[in-house]
LOTORFI-443066 format. One record per residue (C-alpha): residue number from 1; residue in three letters; x, y, z. Coordinates in steps of 0.05 Angstrom, whole numbers. Layout:
! residues N
ATOM    n  res       X       Y       Z
ATOM  NUM  ALA       X       Y       Z
...
***
This chain:
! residues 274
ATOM    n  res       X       Y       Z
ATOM    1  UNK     295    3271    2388
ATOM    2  UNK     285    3261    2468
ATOM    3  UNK     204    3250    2448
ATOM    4  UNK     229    3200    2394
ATOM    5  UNK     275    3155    2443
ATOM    6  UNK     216    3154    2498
ATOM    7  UNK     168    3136    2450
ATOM    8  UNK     212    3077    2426
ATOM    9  UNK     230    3053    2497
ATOM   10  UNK     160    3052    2525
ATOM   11  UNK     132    3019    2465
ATOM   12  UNK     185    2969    2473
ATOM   13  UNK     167    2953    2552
ATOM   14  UNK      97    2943    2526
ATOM   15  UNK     112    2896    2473
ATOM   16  UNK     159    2865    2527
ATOM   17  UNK     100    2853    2571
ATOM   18  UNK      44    2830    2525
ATOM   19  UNK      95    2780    2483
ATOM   20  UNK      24    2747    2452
ATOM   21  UNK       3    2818    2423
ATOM   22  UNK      68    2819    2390
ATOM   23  UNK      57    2748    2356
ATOM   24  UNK     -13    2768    2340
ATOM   25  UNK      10    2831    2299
ATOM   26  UNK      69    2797    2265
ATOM   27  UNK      26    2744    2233
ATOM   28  UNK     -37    2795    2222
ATOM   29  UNK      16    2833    2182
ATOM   30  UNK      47    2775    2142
ATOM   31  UNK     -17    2746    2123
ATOM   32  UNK     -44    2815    2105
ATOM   33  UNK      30    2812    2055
ATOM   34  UNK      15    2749    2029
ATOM   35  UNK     -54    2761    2007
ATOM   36  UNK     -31    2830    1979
ATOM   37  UNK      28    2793    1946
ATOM   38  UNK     -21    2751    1914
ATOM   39  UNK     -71    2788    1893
ATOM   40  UNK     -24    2834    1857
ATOM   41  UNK      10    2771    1823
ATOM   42  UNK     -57    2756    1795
ATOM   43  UNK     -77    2833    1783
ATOM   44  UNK      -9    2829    1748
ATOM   45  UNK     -15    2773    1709
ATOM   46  UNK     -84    2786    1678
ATOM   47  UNK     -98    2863    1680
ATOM   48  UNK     -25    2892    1684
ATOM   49  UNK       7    2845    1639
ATOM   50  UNK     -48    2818    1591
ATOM   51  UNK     -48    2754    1551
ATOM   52  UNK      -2    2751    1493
ATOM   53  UNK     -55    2742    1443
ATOM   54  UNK     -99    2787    1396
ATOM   55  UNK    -159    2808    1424
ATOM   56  UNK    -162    2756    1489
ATOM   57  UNK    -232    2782    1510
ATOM   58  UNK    -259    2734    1452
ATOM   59  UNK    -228    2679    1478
ATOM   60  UNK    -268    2627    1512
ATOM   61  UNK    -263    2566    1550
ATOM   62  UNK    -307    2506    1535
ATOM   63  UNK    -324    2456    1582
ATOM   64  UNK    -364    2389    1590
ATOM   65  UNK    -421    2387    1652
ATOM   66  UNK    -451    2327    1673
ATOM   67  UNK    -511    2318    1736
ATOM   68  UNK    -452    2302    1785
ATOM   69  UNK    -396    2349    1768
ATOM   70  UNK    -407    2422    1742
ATOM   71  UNK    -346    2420    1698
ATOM   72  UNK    -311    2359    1665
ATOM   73  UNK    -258    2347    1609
ATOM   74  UNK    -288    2334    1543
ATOM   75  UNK    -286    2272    1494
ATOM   76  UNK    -254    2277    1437
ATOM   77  UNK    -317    2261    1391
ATOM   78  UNK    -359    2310    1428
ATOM   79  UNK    -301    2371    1410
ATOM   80  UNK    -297    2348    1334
ATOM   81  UNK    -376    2344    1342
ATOM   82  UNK    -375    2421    1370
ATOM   83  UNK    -313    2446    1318
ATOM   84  UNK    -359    2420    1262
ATOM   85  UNK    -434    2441    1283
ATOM   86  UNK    -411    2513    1307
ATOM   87  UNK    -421    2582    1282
ATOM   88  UNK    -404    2633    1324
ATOM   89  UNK    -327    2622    1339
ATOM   90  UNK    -279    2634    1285
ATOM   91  UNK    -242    2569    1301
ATOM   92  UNK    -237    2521    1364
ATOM   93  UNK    -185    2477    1380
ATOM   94  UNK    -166    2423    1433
ATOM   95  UNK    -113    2396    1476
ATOM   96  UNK     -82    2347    1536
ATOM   97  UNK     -24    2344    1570
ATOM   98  UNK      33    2307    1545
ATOM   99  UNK      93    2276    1587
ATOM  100  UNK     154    2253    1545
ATOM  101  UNK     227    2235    1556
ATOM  102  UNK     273    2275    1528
ATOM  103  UNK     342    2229    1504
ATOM  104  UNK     378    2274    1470
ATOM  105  UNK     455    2308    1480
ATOM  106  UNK     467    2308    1552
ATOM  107  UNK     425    2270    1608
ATOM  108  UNK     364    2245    1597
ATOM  109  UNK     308    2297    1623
ATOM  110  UNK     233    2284    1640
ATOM  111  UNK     191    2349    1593
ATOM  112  UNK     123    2370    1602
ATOM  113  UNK      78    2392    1544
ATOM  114  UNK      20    2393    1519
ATOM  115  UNK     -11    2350    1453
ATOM  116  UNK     -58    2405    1417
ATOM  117  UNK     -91    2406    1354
ATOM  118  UNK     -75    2449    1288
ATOM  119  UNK    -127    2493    1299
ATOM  120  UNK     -92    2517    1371
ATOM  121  UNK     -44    2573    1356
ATOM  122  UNK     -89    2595    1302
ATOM  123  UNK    -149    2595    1359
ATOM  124  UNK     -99    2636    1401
ATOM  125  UNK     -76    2685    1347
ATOM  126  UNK      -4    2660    1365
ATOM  127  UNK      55    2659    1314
ATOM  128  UNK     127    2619    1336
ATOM  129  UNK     187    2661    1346
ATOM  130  UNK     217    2617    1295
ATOM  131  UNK     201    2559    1242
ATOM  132  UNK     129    2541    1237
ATOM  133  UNK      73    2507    1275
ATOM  134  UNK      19    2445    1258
ATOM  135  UNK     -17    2442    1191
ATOM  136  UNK     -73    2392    1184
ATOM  137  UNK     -27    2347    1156
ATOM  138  UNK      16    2343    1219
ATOM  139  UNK     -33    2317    1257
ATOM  140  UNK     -43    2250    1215
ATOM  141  UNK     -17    2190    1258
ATOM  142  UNK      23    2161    1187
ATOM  143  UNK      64    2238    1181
ATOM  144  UNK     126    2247    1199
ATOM  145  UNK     130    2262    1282
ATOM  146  UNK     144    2338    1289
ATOM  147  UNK     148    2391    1357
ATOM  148  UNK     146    2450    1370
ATOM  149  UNK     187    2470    1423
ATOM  150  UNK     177    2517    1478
ATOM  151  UNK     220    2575    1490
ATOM  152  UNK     254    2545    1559
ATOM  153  UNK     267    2483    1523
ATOM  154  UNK     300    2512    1475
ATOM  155  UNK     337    2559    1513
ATOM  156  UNK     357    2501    1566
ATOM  157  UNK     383    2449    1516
ATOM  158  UNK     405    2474    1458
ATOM  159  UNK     429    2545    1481
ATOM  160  UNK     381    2584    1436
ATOM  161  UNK     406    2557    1370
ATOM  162  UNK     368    2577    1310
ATOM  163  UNK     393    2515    1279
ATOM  164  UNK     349    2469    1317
ATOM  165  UNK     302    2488    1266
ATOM  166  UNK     302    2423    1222
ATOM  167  UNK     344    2374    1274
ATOM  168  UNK     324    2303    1291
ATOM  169  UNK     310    2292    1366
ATOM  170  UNK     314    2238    1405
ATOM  171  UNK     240    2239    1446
ATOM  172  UNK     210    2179    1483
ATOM  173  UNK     260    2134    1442
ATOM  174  UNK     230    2158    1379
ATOM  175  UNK     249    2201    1326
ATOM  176  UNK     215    2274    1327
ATOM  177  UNK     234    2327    1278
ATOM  178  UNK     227    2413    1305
ATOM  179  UNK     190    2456    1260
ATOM  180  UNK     193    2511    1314
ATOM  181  UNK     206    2544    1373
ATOM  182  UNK     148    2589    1409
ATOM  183  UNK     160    2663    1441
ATOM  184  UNK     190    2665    1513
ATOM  185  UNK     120    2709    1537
ATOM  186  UNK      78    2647    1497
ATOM  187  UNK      41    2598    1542
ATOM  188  UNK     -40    2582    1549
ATOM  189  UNK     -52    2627    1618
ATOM  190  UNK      -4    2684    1593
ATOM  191  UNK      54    2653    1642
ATOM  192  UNK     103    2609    1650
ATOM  193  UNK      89    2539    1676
ATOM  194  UNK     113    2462    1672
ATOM  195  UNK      64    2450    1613
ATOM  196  UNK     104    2500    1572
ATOM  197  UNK     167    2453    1550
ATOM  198  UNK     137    2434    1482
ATOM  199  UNK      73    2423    1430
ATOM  200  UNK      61    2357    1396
ATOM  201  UNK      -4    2345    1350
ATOM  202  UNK     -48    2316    1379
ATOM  203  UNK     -84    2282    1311
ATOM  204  UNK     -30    2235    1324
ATOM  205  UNK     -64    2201    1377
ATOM  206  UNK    -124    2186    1336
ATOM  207  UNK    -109    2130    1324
ATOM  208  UNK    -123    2100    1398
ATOM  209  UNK    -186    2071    1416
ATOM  210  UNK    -191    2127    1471
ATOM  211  UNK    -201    2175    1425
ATOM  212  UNK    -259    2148    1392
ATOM  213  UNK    -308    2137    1456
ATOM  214  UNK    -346    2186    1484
ATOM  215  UNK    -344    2158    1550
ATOM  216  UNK    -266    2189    1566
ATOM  217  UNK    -264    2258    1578
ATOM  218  UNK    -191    2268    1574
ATOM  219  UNK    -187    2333    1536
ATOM  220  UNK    -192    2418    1542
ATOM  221  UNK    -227    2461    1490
ATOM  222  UNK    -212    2534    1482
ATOM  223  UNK    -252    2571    1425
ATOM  224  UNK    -247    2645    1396
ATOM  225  UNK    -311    2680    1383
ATOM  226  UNK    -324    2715    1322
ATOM  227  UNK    -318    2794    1325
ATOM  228  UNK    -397    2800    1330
ATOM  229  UNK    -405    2736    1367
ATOM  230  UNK    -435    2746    1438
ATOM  231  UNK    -418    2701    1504
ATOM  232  UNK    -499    2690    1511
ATOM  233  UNK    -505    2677    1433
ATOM  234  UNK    -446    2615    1441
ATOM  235  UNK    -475    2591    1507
ATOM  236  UNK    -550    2584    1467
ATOM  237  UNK    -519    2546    1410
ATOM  238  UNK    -476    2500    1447
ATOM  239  UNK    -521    2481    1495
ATOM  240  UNK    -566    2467    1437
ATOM  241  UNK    -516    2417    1396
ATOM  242  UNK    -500    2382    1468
ATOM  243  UNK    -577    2375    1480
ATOM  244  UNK    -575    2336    1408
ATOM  245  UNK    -510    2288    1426
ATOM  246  UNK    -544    2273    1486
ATOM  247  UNK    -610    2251    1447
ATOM  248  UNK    -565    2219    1391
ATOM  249  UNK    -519    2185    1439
ATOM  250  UNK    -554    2172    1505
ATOM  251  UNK    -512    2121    1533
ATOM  252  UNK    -445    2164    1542
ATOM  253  UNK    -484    2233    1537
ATOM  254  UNK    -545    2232    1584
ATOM  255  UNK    -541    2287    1633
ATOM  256  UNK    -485    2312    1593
ATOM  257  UNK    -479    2397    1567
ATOM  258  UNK    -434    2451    1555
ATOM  259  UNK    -405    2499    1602
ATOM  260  UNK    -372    2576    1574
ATOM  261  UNK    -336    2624    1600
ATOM  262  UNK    -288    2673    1588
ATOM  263  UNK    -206    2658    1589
ATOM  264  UNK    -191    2712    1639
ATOM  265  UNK    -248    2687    1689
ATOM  266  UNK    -217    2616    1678
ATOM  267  UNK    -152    2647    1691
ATOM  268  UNK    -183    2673    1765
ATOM  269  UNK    -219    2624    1778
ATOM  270  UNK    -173    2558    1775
ATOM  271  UNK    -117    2559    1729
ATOM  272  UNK    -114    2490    1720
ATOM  273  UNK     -59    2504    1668
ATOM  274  UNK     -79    2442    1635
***
């Protein structure tokens, strides 16, 4: 016990004396926790606690390239052009972010979600915890407005009713009717984040101008390959069909191609959470 309390004491006069050592080591130590922190919270996220969805190593993200930036957005005619000429994902689906006001019961509250097509949960392998999600129908711009709404929504607002099921909200001073609610553990990345209030079709928005030039990149494409479908085999025949657009439609696709890779290296790499 005597050894212990000299120890202590002298190694207390030297930290006394060198008072810059001391800073030194304290902020050598906290970045050392921080980085640990945050590798673990991404260790966590992707290998400990894996994406909610069926067999994620198919899933793959799908990005636009042109000569000055390595990855872009893609046009809306260039995904349908992709979803239709494909043959090696089992379905691939689209979607933006969407910023609405919610007006219902209560105080008016800005929501974040996202406007994806039909073919999204299915692309994901993702069921709602209750209700249903987008048909094909939903996403014509004359149907009736529907949402799906997120689990924190839900939860926040209405108290985890099952009875919202069916109800009539009041969204951007329009009238939008819920056909479900998703899981609490659902959202793109595998984690919660402010994209994750609700889902609105995005077919809706066909019918703006926007949507029909090839020139605005405004949205994300994820795609599931199929079971015997390789990474290299998708990369060959996208890059083919984006050589063609760009020889069929030089003036917005010159320069233009495909980029792939996998969700989880997405996931590392930026996590837009688009």
């Amino acid at each position: 016990m005597d050894h212990l309390i000299q120890d202590l004491t002298f190694a207390w006069r030297t930290l006394r004396r060198r008072p810059g050592y001391v800073v030194t080591a304290v902020l050598r130590l906290a970045i050392g926790l921080g980085a640990n922190t945050a590798i673990f919270s991404v260790v966590n996220g992707v290998i400990l606690k894996p994406f909610p969805y069926p067999h994620p190593e198919r899933l793959v993200v799908l990005s636009g390239t042109s000569r000055e930036v390595p990855e872009t957005l893609v046009s809306y005619p260039d995904y349908l052009d992709w979803r239709e000429r494909q043959t090696v994902f089992e379905e691939i689906a689209v979607r933006m972010p969407a910023g609405f006001v919610f007006t219902g019961d209560g105080e008016p509250e800005r929501i974040i979600g996202r406007w994806v097509s039909a073919s999204f949960f299915q692309t994901l392998g993702v069921k709602p915890l209750i209700g249903r999600t987008f048909t094909e129908q939903d996403e014509n711009p004359a149907a009736e407005r529907v949402v799906v709404l997120g689990y924190g929504l839900w939860q926040r607002r209405f108290g985890g009713e099952e009875s919202v099921v069916g109800r009539t909200l009041r969204i951007n001073a329009e009238s939008w009717t819920v056909i479900g609610v998703m899981r609490a553990d659902f959202d793109f990345y595998g984690r919660i984040n402010a994209n994750n209030d609700f889902l609105v079709p995005l077919g809706r928005l066909t019918d703006r101008e926007y949507m029909h030039t090839r020139n605005t990149h405004l949205a994300s494409v994820i795609g599931r390959l199929k079971p015997n479908a390789t990474l290299e085999q998708a990369r060959s025949e996208m890059n083919a069909i984006a050589a063609d657009l760009e020889a069929r439609y030089p003036e917005s696709n010159t320069g233009t191609g495909v980029s792939l890779k996998p969700l989880t290296e997405d996931y590392l790499g930026d996590a837009r959470q688009v």
